[in-house]
C-alpha positions in Angstrom: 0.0 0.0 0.0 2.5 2.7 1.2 4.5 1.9 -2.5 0.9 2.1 -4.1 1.1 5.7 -2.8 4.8 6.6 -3.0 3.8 6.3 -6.9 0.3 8.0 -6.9 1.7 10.4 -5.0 5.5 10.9 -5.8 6.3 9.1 -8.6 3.6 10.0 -11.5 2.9 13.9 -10.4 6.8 14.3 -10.8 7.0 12.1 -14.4 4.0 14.1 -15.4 6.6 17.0 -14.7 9.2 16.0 -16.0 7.5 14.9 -19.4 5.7 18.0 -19.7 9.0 19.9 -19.3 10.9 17.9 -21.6 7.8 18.2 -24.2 7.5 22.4 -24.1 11.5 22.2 -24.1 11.5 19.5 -27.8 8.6 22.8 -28.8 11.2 25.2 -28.4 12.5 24.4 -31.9 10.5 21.9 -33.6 7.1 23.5 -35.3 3.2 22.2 -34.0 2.3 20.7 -36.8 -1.3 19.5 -34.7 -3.1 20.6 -31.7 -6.5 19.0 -29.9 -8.3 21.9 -31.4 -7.7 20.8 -35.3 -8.0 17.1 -33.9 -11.4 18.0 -32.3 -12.7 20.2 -35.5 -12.2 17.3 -37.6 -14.1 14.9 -35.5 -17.2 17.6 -35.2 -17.1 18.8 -38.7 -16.2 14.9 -40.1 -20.0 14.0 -41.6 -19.4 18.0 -43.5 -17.7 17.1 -47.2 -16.5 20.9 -47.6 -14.3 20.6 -44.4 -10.6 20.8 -44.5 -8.4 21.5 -42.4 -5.6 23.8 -44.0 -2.6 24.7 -41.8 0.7 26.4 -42.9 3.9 26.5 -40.7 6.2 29.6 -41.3 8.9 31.6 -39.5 7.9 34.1 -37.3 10.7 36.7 -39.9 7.6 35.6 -42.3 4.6 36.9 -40.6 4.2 40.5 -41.3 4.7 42.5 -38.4 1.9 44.0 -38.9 -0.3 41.2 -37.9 2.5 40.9 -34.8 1.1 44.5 -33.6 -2.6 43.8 -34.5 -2.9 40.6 -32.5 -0.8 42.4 -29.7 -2.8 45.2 -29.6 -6.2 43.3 -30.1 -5.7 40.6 -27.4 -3.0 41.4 -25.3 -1.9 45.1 -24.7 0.8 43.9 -21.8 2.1 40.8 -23.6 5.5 42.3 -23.4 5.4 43.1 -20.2 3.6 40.4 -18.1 4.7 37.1 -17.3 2.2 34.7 -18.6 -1.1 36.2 -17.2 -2.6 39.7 -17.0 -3.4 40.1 -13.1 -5.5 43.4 -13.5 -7.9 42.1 -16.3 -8.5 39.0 -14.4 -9.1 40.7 -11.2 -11.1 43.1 -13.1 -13.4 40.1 -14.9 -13.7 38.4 -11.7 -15.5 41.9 -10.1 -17.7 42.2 -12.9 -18.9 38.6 -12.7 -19.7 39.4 -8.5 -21.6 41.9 -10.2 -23.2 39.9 -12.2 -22.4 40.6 -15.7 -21.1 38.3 -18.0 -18.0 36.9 -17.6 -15.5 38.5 -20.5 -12.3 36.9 -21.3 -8.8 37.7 -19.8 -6.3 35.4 -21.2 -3.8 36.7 -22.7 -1.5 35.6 -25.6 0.8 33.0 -23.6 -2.7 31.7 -22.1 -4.3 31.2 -25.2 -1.1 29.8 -27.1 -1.2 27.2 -24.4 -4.7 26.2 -24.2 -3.9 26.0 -28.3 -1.5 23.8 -28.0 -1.8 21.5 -24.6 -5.4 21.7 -23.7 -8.5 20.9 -25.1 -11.0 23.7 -25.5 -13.8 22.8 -22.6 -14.3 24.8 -19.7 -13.3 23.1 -16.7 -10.8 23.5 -13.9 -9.1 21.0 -14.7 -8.2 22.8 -18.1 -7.3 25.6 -16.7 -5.3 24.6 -14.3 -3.0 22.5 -17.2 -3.4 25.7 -19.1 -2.4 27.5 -16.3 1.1 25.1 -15.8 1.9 25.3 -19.3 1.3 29.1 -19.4 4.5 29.1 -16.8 6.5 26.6 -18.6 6.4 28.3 -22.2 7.0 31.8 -20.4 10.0 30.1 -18.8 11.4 28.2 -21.7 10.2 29.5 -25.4 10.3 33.2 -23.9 7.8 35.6 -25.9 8.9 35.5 -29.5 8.5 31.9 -29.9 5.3 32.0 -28.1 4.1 34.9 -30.7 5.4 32.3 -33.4 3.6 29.4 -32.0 0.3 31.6 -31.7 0.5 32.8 -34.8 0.9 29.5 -36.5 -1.7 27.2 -34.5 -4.5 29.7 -33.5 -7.9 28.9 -35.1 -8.8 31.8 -37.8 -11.7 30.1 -39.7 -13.1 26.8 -40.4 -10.6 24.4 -40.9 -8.2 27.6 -41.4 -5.0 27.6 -38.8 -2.3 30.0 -38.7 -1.5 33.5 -40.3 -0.1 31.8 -43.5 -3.1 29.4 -44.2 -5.3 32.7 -43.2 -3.8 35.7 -45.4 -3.9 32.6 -48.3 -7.1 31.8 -47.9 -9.0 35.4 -46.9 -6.6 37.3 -49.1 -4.7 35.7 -51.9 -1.3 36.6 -50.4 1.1 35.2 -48.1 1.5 36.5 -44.5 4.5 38.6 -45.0 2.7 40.9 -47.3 -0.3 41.1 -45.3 -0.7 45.2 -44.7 -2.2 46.5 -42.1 -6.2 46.9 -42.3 -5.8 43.0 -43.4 -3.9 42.2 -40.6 -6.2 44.4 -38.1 -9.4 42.3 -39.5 -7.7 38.8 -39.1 -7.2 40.2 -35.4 -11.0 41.2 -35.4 -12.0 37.5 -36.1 -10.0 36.3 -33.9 -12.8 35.9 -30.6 -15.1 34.2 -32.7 -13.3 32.4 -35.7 -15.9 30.1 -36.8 -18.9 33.1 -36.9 -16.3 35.8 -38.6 -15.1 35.8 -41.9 -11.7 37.8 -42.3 -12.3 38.1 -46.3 -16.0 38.9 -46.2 -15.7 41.1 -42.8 -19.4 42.3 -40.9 -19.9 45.7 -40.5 -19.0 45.0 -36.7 -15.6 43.5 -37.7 -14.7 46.1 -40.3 -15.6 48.6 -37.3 -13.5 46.9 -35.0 -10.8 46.1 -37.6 -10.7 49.7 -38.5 -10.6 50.4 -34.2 -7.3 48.0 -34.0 -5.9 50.1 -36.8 -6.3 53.2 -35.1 -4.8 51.5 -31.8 -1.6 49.9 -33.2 0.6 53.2 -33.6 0.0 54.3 -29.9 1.4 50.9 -28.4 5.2 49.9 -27.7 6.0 47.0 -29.3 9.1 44.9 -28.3 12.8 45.6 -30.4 12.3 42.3 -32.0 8.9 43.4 -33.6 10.8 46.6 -34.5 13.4 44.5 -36.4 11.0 42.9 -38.6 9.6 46.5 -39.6 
């Protein structure tokens, strides 16, 4: 019994660690070619002939900085300067549900990279609370440009559409480097709500908040490695 436990206990929560470790460490370099999320869109959309799933890995030095300052400024104004999750907005969601408004989102980029790629998408505490470990580890190891290159390759950004390249090809003719920036500002609009947006036939609601994000992405500072790209 007491080795039945010294396992339950010791043993498997610290494998679990160490594999988890070792697995966000291997992601460090080596792209995401699949997440649960593309796994889990195949199974619901599988009886829908028109489905594909359409996914295109590329360089974060290919992604037009553009769409780097849109999703930034769209989803995560402190990505920079926080260290995995956004205390304030949190705190400030959490009041506003006491109050009994709706719950709004605060996860911010590193969050929602790691939900992306670890997690499957149902709301439970049990997800969050891997989201929440894997949120530290990818802060700790990838550091933020490879977690804005993960992001920007794995998020969900239509049906079946995955990452900026498979996005700015399929809403725009064009790859992602040459995406300007009112296209990049209305991928970034889409972005909440994926699968009821369309980034190359834009409601008047996302051209309005497209044209918003615009507006926003001069008065932000963006990190040097942004810059560099510009």
């Amino acid at each position: 019994m007491k080795k039945f436990l010294k396992f339950l206990l010791v043993k498997l929560p610290l494998a679990v660690i160490l594999l988890s470790v070792l697995y966000v460490l291997i992601l460090k370099w080596v792209p995401v070619w699949v997440t649960p999320i593309m796994v889990s869109r195949s199974i619901e959309y599988r009886q829908d002939p028109s489905f594909k799933t359409v996914k295109r890995w590329c360089r974060l030095e290919d992604i037009s900085p553009e769409l780097i300052k849109a999703v930034i400024t769209s989803e995560d104004n402190l990505f920079v300067e926080h260290s995995g999750f956004d205390r304030k907005a949190i705190e400030q969601a959490l009041k506003e549900k006491r109050e009994g408004k709706r719950l709004r989102g605060a996860s911010t980029i590193s969050q929602q990279t790691a939900k992306n790629v670890f997690t499957l998408h149902k709301r439970t505490v049990w997800r969050k609370a891997v989201e929440g470990w894997f949120t530290l580890l990818i802060e700790w190891i990838w550091g933020k440009e490879r977690i804005m290159e993960v992001y920007l390759n794995v998020a969900e950004m239509g049906k079946g559409v995955y990452g900026a390249q498979a996005a700015a090809q399929a809403f725009f003719g064009k790859d992602a480097s040459a995406l300007t920036r009112r296209e990049a500002a209305t991928l970034a609009a889409c972005l909440p709500a994926p699968l009821e947006r369309d980034a190359a036939h834009p409601s008047r609601y996302v051209s309005s908040r497209a044209a918003t994000i615009s507006k926003m992405i001069p008065n932000l500072k963006y990190p040097s490695w942004i810059e560099r790209q510009d």
